[in-house]
PQR file of N, CA, C, O and H, with PARSE charges and radii, in Angstrom:
ATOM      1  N   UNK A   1       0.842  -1.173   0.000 -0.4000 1.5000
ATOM      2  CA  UNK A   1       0.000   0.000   0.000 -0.0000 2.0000
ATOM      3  C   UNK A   1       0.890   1.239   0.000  0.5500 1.7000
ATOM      4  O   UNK A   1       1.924   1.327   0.662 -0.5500 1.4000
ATOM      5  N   UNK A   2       0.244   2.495  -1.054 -0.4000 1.5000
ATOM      6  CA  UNK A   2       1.407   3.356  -1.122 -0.0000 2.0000
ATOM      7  C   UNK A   2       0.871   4.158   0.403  0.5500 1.7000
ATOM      8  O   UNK A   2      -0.089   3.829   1.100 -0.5500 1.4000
ATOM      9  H   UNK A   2      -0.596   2.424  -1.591  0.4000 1.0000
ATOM     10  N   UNK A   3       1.843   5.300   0.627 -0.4000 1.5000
ATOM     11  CA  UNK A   3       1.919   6.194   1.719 -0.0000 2.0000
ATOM     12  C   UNK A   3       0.756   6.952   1.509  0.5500 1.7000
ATOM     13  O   UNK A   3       0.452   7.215   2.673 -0.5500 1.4000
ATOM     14  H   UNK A   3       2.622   5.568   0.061  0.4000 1.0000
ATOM     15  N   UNK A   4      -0.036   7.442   0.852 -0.4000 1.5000
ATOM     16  CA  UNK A   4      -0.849   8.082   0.349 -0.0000 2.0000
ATOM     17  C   UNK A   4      -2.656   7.244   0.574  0.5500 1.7000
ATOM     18  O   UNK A   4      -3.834   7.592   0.659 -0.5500 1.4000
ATOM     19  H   UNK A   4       0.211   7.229  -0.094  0.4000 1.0000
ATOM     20  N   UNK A   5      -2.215   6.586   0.580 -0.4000 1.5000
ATOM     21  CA  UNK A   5      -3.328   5.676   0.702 -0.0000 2.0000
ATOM     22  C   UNK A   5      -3.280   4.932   2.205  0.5500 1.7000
ATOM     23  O   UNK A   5      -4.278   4.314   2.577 -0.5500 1.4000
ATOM     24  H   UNK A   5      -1.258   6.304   0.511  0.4000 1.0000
ATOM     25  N   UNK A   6      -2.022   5.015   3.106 -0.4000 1.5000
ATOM     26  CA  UNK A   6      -2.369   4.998   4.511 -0.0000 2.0000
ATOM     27  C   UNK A   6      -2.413   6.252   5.159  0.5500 1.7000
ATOM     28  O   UNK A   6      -2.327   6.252   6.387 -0.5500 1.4000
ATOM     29  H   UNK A   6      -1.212   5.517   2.805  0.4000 1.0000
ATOM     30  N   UNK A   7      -2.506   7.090   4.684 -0.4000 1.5000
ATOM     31  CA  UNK A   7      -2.640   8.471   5.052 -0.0000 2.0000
ATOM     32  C   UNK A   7      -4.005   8.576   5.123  0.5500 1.7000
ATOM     33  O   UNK A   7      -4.586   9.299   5.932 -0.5500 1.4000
ATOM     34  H   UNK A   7      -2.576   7.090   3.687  0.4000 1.0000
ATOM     35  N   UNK A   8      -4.692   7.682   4.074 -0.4000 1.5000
ATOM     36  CA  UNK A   8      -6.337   8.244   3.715 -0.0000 2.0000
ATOM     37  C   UNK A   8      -7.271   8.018   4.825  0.5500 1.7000
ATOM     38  O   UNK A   8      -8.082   8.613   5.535 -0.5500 1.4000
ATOM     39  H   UNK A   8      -4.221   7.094   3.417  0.4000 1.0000
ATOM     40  N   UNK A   9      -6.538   6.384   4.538 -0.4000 1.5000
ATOM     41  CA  UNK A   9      -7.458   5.367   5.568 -0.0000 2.0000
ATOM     42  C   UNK A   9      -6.752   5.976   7.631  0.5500 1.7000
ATOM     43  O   UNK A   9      -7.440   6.066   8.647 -0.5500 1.4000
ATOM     44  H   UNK A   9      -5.879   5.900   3.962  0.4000 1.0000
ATOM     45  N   UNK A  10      -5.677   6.167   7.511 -0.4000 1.5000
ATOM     46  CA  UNK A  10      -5.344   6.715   8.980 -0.0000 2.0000
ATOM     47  C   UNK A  10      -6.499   8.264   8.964  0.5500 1.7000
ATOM     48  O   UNK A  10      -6.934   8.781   9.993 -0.5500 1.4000
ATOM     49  H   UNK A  10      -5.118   6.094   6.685  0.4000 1.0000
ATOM     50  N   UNK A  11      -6.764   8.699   7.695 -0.4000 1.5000
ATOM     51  CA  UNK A  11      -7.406  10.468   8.316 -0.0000 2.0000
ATOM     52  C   UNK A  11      -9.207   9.743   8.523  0.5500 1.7000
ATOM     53  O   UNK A  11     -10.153  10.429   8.909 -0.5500 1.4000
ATOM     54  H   UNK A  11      -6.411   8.278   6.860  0.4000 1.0000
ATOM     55  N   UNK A  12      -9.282   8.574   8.236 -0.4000 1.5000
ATOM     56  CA  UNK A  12     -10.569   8.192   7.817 -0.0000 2.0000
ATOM     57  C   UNK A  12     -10.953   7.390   9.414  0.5500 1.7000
ATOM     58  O   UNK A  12     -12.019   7.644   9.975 -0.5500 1.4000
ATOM     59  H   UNK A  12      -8.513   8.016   7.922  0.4000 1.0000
ATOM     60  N   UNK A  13     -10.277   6.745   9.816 -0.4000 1.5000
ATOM     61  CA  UNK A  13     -10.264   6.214  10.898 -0.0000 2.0000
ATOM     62  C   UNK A  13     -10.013   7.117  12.315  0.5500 1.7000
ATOM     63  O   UNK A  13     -10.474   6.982  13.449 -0.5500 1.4000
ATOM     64  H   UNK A  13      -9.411   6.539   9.360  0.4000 1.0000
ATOM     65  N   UNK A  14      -9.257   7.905  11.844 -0.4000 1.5000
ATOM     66  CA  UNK A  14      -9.465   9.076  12.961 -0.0000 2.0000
ATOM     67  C   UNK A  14     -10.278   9.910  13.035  0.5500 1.7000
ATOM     68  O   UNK A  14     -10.446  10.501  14.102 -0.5500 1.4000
ATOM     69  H   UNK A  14      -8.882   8.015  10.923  0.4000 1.0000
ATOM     70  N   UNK A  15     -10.996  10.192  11.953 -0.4000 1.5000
ATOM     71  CA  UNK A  15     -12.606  10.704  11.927 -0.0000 2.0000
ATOM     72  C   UNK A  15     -13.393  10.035  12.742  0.5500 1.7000
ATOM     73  O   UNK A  15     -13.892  10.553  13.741 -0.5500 1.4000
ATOM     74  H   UNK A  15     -10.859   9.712  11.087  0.4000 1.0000
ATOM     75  N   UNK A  16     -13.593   8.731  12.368 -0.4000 1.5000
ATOM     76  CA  UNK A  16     -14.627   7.749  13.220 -0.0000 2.0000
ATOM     77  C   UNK A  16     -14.020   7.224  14.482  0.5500 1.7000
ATOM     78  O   UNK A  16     -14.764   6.343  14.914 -0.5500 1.4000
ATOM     79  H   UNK A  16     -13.188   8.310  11.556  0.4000 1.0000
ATOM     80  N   UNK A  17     -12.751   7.435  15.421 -0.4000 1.5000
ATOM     81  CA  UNK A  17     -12.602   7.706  16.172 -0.0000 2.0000
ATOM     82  C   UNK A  17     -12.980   8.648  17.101  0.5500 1.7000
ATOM     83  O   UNK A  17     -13.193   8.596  18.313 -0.5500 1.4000
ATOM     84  H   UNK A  17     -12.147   8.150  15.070  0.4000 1.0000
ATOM     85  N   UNK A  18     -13.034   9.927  15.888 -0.4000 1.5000
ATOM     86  CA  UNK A  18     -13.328  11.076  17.330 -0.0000 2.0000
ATOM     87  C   UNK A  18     -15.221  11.011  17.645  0.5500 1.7000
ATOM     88  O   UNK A  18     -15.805  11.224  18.707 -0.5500 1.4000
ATOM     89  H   UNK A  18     -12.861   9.969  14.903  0.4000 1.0000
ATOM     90  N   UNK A  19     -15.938  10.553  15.975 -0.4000 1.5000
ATOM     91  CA  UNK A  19     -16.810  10.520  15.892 -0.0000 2.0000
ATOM     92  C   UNK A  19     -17.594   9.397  17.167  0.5500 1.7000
ATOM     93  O   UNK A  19     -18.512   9.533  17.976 -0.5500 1.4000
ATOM     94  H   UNK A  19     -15.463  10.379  15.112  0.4000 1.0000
ATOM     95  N   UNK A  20     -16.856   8.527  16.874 -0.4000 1.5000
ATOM     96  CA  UNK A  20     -17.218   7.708  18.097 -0.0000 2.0000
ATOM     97  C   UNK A  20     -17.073   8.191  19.767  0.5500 1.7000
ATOM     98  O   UNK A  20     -17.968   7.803  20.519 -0.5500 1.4000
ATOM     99  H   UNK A  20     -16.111   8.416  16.217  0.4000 1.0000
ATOM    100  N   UNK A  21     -16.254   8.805  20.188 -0.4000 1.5000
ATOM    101  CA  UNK A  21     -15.752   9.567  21.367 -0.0000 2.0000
ATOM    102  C   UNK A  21     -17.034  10.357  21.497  0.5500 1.7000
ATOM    103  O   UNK A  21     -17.942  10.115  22.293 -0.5500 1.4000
ATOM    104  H   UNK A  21     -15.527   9.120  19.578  0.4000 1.0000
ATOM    105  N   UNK A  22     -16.986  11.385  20.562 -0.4000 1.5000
ATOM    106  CA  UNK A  22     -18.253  12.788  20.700 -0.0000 2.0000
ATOM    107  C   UNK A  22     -19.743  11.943  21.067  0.5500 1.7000
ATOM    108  O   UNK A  22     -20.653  12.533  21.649 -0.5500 1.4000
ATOM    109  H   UNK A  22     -16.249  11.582  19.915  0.4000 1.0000
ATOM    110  N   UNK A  23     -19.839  10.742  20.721 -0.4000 1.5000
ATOM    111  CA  UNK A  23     -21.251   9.734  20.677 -0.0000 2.0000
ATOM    112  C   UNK A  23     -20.749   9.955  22.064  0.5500 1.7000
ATOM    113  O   UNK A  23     -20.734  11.053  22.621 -0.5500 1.4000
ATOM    114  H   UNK A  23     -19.100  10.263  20.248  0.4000 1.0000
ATOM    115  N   UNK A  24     -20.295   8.709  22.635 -0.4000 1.5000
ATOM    116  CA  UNK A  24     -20.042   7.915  23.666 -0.0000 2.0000
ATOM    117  C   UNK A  24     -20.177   9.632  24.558  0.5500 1.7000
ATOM    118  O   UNK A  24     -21.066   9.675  25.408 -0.5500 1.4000
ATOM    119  H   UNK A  24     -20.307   7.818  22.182  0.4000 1.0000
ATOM    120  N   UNK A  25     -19.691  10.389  24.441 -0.4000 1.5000
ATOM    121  CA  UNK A  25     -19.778  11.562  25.754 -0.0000 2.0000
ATOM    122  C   UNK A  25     -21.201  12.184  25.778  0.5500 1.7000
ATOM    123  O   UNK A  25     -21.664  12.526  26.866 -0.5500 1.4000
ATOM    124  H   UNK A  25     -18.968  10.355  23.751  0.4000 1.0000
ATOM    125  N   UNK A  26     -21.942  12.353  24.603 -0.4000 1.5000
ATOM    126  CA  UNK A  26     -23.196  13.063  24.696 -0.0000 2.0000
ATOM    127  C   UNK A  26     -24.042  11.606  25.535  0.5500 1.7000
ATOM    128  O   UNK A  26     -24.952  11.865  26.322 -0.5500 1.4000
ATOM    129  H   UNK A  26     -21.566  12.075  23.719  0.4000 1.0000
ATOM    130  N   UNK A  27     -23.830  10.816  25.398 -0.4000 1.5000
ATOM    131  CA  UNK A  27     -24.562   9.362  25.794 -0.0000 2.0000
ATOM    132  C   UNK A  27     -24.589   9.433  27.411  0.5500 1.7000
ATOM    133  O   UNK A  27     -25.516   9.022  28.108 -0.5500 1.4000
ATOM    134  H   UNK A  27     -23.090  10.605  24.758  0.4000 1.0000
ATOM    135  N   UNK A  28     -23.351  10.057  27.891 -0.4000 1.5000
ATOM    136  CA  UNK A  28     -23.227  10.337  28.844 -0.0000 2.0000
ATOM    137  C   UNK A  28     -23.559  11.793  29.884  0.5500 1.7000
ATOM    138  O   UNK A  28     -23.617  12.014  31.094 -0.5500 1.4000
ATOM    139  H   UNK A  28     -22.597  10.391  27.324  0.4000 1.0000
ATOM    140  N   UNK A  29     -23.718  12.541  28.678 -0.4000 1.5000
ATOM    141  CA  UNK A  29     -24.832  13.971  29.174 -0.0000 2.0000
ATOM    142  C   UNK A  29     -26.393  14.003  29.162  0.5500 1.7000
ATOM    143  O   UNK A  29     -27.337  14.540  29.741 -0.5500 1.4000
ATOM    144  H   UNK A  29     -23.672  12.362  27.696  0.4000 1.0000
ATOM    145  N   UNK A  30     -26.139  13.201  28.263 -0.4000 1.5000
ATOM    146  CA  UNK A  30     -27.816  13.023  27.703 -0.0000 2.0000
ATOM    147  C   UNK A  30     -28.221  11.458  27.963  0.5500 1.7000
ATOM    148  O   UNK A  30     -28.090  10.581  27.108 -0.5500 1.4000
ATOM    149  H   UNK A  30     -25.372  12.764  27.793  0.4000 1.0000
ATOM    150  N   UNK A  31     -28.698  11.266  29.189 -0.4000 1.5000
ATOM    151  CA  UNK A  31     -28.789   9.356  29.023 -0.0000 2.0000
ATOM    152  C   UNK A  31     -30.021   9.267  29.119  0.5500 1.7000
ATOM    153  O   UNK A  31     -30.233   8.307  29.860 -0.5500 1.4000
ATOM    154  H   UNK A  31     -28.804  11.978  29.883  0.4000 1.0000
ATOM    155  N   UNK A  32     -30.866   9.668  28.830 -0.4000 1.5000
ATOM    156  CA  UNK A  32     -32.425   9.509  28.390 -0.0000 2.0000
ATOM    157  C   UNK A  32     -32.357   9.352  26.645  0.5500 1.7000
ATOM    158  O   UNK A  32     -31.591   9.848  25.819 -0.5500 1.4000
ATOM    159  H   UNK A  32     -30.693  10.448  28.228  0.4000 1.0000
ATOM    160  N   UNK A  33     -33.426   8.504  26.527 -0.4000 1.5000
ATOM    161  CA  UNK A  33     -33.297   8.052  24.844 -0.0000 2.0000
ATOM    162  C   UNK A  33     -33.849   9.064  23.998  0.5500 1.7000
ATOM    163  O   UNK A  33     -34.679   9.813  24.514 -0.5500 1.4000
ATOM    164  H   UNK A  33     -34.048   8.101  27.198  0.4000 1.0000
ATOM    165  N   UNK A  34     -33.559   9.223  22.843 -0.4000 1.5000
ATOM    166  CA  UNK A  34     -34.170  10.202  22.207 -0.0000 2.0000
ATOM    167  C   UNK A  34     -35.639   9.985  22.118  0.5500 1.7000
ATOM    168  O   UNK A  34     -36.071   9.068  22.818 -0.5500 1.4000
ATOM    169  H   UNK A  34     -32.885   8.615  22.424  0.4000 1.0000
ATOM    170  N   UNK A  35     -36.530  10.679  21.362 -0.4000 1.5000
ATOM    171  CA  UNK A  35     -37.711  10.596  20.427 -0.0000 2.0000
ATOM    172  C   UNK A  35     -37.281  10.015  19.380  0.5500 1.7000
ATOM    173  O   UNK A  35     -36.409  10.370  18.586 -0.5500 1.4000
ATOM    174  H   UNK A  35     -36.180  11.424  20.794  0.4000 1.0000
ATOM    175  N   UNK A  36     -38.145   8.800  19.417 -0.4000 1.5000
ATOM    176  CA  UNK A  36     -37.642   8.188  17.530 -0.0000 2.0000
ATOM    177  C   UNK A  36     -38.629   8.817  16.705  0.5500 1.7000
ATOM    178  O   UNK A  36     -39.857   8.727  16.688 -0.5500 1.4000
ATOM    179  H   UNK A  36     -38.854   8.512  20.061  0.4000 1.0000
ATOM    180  N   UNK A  37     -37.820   9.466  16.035 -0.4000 1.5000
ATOM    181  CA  UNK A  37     -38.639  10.198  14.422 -0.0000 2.0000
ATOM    182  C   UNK A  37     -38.066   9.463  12.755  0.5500 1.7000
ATOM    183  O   UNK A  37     -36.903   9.382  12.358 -0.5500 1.4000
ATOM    184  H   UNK A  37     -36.823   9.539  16.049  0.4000 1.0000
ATOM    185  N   UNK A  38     -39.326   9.013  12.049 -0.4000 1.5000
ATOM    186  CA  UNK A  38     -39.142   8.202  11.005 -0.0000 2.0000
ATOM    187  C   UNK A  38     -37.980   8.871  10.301  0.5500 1.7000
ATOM    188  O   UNK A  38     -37.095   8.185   9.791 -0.5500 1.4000
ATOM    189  H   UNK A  38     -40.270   9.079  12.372  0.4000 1.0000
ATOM    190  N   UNK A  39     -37.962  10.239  10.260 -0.4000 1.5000
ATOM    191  CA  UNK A  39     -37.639  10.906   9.242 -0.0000 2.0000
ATOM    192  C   UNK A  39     -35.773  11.278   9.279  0.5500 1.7000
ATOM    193  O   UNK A  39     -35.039  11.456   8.306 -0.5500 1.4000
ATOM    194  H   UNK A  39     -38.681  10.797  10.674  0.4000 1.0000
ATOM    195  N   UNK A  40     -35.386  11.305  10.863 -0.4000 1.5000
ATOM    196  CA  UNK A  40     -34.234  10.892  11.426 -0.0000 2.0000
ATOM    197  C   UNK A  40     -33.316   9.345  11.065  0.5500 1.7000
ATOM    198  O   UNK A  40     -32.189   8.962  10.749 -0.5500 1.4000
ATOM    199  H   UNK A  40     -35.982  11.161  11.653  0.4000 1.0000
ATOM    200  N   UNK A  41     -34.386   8.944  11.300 -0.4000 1.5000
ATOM    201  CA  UNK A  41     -33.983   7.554  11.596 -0.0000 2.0000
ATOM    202  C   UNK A  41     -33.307   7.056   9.939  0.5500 1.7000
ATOM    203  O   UNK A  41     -32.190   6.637   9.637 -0.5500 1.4000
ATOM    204  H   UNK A  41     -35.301   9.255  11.556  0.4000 1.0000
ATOM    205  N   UNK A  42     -34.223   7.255   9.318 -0.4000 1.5000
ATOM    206  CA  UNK A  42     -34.236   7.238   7.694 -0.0000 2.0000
ATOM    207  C   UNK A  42     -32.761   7.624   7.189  0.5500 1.7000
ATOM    208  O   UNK A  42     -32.077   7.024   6.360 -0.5500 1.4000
ATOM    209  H   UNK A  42     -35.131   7.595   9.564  0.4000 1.0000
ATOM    210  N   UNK A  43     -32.540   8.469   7.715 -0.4000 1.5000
ATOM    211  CA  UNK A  43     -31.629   9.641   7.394 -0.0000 2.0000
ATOM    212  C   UNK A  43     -30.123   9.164   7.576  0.5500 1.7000
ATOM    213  O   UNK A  43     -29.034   9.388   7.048 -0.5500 1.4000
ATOM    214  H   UNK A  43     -33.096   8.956   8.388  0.4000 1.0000
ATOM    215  N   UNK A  44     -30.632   8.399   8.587 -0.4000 1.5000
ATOM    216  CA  UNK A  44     -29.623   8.337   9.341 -0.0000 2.0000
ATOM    217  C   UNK A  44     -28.581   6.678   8.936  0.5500 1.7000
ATOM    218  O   UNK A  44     -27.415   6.288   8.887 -0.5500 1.4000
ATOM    219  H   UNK A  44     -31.516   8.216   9.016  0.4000 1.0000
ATOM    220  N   UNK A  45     -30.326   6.071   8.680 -0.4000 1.5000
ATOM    221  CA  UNK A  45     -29.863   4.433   8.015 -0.0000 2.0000
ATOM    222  C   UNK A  45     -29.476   4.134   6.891  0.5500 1.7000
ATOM    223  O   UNK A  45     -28.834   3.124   6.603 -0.5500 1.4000
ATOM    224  H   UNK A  45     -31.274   6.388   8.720  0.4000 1.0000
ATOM    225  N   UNK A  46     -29.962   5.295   5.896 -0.4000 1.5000
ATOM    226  CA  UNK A  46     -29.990   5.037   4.454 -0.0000 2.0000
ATOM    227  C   UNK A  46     -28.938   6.475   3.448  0.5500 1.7000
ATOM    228  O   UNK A  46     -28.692   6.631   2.252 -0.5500 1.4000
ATOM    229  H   UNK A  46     -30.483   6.116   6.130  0.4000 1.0000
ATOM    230  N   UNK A  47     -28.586   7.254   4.697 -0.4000 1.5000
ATOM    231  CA  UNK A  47     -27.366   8.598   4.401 -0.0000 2.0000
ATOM    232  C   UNK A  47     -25.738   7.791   4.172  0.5500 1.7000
ATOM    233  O   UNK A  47     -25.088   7.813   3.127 -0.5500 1.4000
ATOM    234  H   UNK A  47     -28.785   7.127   5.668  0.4000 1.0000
ATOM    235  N   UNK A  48     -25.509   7.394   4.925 -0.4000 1.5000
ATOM    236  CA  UNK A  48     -23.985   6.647   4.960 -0.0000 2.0000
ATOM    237  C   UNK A  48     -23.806   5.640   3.553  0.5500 1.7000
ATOM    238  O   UNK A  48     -22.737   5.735   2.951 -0.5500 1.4000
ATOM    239  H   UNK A  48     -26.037   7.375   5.774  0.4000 1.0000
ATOM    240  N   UNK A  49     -24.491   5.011   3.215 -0.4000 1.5000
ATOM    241  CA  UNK A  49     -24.612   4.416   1.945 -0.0000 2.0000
ATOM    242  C   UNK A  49     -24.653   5.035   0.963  0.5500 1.7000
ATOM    243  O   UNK A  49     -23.786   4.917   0.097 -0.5500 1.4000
ATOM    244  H   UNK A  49     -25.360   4.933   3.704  0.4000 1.0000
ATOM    245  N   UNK A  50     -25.848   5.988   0.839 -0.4000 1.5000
ATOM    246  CA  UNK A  50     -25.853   6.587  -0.249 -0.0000 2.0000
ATOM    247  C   UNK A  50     -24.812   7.509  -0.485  0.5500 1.7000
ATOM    248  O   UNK A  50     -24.794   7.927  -1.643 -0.5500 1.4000
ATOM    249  H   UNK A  50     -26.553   6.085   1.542  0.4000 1.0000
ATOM    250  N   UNK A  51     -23.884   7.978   0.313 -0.4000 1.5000
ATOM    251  CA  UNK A  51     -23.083   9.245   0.078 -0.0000 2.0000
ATOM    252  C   UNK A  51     -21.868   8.089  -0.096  0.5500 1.7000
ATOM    253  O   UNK A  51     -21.209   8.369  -1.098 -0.5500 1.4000
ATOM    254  H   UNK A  51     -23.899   7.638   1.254  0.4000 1.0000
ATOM    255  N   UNK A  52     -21.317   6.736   0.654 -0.4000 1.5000
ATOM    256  CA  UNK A  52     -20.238   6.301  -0.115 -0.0000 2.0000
ATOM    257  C   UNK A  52     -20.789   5.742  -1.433  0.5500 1.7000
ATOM    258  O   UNK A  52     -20.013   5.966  -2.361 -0.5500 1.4000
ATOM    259  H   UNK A  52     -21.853   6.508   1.467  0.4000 1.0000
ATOM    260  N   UNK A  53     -21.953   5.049  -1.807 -0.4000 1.5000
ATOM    261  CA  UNK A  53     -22.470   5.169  -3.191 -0.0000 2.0000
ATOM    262  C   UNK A  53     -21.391   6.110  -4.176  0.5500 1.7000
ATOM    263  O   UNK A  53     -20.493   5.856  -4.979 -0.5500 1.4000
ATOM    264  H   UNK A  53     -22.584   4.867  -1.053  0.4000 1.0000
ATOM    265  N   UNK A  54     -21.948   7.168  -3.695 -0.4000 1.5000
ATOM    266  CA  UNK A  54     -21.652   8.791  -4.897 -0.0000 2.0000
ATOM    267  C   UNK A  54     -20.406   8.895  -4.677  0.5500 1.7000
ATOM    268  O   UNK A  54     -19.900   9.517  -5.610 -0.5500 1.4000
ATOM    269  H   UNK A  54     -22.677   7.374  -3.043  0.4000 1.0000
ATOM    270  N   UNK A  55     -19.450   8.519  -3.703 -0.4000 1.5000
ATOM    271  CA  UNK A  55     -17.896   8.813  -3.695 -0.0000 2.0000
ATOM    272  C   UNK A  55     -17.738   7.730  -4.375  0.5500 1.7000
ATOM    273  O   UNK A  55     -17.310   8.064  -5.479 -0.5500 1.4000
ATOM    274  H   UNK A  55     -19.862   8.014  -2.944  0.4000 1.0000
ATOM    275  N   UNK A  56     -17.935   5.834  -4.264 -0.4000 1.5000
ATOM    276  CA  UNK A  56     -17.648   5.281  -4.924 -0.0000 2.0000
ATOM    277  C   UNK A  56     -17.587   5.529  -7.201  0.5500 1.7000
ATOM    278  O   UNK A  56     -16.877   5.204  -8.154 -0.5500 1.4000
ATOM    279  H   UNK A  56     -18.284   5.562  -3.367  0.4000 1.0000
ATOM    280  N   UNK A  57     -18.932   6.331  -6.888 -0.4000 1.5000
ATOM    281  CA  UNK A  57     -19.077   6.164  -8.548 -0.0000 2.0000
ATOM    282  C   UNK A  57     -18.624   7.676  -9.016  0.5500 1.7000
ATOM    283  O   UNK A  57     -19.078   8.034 -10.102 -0.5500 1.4000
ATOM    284  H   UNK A  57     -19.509   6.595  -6.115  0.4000 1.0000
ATOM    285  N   UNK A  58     -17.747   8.632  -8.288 -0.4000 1.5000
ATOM    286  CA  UNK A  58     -17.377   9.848  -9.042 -0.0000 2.0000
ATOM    287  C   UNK A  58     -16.070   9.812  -8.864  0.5500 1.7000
ATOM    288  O   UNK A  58     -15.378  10.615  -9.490 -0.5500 1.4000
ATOM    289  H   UNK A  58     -17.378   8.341  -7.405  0.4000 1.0000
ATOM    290  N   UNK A  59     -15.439   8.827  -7.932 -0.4000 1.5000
ATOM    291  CA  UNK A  59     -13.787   8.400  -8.315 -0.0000 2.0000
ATOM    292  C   UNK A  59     -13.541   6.985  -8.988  0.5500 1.7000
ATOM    293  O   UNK A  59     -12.370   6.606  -9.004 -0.5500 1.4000
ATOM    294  H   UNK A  59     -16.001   8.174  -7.424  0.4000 1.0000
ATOM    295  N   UNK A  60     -14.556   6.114  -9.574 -0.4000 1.5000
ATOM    296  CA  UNK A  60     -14.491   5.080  -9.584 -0.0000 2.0000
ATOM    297  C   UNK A  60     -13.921   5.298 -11.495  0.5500 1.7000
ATOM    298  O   UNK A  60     -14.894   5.648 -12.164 -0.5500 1.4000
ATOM    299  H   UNK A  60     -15.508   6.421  -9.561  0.4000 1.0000
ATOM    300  N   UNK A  61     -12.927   5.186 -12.148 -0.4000 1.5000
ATOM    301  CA  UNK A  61     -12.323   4.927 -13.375 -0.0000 2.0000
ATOM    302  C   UNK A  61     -11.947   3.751 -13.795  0.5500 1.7000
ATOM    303  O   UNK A  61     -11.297   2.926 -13.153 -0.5500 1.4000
ATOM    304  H   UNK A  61     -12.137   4.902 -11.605  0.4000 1.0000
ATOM    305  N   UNK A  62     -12.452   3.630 -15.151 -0.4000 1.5000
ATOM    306  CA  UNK A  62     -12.314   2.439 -15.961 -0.0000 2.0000
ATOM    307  C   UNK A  62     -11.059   2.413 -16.821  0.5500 1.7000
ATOM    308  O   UNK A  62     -10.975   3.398 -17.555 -0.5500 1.4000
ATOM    309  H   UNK A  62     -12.980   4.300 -15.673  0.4000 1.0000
ATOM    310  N   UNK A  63      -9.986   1.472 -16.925 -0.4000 1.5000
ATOM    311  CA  UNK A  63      -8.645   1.498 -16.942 -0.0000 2.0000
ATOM    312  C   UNK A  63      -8.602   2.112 -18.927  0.5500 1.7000
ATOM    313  O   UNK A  63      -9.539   2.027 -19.721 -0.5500 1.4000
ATOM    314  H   UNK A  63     -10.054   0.672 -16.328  0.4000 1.0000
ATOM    315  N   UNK A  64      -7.539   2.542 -19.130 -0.4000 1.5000
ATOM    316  CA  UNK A  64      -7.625   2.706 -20.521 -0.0000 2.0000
ATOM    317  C   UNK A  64      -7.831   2.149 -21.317  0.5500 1.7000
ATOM    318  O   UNK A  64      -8.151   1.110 -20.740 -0.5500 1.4000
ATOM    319  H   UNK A  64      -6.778   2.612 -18.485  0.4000 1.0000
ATOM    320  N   UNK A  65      -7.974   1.854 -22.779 -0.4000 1.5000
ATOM    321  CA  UNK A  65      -8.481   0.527 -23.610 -0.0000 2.0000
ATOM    322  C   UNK A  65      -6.916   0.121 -24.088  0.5500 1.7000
ATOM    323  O   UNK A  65      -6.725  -1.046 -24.432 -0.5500 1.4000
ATOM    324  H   UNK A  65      -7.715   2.698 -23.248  0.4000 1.0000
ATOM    325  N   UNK A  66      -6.086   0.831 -24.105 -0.4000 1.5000
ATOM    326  CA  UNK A  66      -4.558  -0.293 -24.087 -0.0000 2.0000
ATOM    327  C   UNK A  66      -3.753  -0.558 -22.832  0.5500 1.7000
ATOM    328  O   UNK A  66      -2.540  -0.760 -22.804 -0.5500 1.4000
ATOM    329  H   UNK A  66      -6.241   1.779 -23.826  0.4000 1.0000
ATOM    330  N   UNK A  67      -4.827  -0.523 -21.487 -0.4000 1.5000
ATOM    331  CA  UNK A  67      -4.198  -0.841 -20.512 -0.0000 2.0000
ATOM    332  C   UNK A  67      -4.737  -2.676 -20.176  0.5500 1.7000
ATOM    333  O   UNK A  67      -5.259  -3.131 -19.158 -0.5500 1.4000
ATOM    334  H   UNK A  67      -5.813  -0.359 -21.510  0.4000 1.0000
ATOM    335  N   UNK A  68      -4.396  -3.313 -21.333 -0.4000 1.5000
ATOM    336  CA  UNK A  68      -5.154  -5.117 -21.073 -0.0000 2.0000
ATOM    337  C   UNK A  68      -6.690  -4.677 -20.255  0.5500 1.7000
ATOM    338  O   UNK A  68      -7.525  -3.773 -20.232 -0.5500 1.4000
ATOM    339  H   UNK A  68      -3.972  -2.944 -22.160  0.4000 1.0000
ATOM    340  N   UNK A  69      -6.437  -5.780 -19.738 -0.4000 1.5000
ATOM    341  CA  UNK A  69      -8.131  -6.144 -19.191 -0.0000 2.0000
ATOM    342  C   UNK A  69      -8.717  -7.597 -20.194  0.5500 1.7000
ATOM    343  O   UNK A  69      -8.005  -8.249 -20.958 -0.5500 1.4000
ATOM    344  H   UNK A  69      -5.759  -6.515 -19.757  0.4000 1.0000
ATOM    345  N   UNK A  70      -9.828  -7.772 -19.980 -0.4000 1.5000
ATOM    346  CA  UNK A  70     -10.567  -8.847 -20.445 -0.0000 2.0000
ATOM    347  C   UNK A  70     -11.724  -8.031 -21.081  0.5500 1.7000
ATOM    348  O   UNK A  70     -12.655  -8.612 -21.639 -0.5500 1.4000
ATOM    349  H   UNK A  70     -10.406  -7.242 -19.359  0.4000 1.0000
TER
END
């Protein structure tokens, strides 16, 4: 793996590190459960997919036609 590409995944993992931390402390200010709202919830289940979806298919390139392949 080049340097560039553990750089990505280290800035990517330290996102969802802190992201996880900031959870875990409000959990602990706030320990009553939320209100479940459809429209949250939705948002919330079906957002993370769809947005790596759209990163997958606006960096995703098909190799040149004299670079082989099948």
């Amino acid at each position: 793996m080049s340097i560039a590409k553990i750089l990505e995944v280290g800035r990517l993992w330290s996102a969802a590190l802190v992201l996880s931390t900031l959870l875990a402390a409000a959990a602990i200010r706030w320990p009553q459960p939320l209100p479940i709202m459809p429209a949250v919830v939705a948002a919330l289940v079906l957002g993370p997919p769809l947005l790596l979806a759209l990163v997958v298919l606006v960096r995703w390139r098909l190799p040149e036609a004299d670079q082989g392949g099948e």
